[in-house]
C-alpha positions as CSV (number, residue, x, y, z in Angstrom):
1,X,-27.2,-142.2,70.0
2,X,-26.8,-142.7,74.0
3,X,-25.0,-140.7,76.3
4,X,-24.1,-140.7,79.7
5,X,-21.4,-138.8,81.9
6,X,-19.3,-140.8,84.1
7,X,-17.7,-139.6,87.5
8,X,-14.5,-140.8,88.3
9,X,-12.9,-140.4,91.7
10,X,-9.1,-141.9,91.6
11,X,-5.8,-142.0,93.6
12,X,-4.3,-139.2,94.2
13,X,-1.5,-137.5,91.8
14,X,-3.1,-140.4,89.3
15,X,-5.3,-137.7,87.3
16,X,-3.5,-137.0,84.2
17,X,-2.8,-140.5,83.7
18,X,-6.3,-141.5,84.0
19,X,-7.4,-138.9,81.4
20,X,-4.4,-139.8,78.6
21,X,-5.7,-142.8,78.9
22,X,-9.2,-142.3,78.9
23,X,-8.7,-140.0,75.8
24,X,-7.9,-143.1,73.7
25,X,-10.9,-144.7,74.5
26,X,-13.0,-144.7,71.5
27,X,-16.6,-143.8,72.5
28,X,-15.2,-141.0,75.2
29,X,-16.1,-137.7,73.7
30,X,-14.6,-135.0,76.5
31,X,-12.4,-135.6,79.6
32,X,-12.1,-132.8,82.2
33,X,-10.5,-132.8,85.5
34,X,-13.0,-131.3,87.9
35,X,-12.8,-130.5,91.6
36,X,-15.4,-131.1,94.2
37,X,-16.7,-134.7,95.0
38,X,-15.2,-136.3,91.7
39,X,-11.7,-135.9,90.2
40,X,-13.0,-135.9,86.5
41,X,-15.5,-136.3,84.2
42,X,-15.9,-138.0,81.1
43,X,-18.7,-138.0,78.1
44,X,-19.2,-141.2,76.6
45,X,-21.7,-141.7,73.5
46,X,-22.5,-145.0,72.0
47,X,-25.1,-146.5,69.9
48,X,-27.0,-148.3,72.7
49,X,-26.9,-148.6,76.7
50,X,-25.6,-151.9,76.4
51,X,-22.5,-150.4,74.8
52,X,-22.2,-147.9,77.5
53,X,-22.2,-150.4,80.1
54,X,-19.7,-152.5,78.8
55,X,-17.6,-149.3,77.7
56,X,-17.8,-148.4,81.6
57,X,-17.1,-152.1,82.9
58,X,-14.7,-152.9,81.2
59,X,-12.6,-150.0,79.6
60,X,-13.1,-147.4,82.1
61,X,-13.5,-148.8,85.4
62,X,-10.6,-151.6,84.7
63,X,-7.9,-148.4,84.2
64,X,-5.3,-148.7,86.8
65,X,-6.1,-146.1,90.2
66,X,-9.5,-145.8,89.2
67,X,-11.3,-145.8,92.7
68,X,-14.9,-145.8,92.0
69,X,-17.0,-144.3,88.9
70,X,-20.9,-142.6,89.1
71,X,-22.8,-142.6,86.1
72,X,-25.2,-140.3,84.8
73,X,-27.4,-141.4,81.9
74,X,-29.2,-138.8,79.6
75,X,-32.7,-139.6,78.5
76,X,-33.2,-139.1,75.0
């Protein structure tokens, strides 16, 4: 199993929507609204990087008033 922690800064006021629907994203494990540099962060675990990647691409990053994301992968 891979994991990685992904940083999400997003439009203002658009937090909670961004974590509902990150919440329904199957290989997210934990959303929390942070403060500092990043509005949230969110624990993803998959089988392989390649699934992380394209569970960042295109699930993640494509969610409307996402701004920018930061990834953190965990060596195993």
């Amino acid at each position: 199993m891979e994991t990685a922690y992904v940083m999400i800064n997003c439009e203002m006021g658009a937090e909670g929507t961004i974590m509902d629907a990150l919440k329904s994203i199957d290989p997210v494990r934990e959303v929390l609204g942070v403060f500092g540099n990043y509005d949230i962060v969110v624990k993803v675990e998959c089988s392989n990087v390649d699934e992380i990647c394209e569970t960042i691409a295109k699930k993640i990053r494509q969610l409307d008033k996402v701004q920018s994301t930061t990834t953190i992968m965990c060596a195993n």
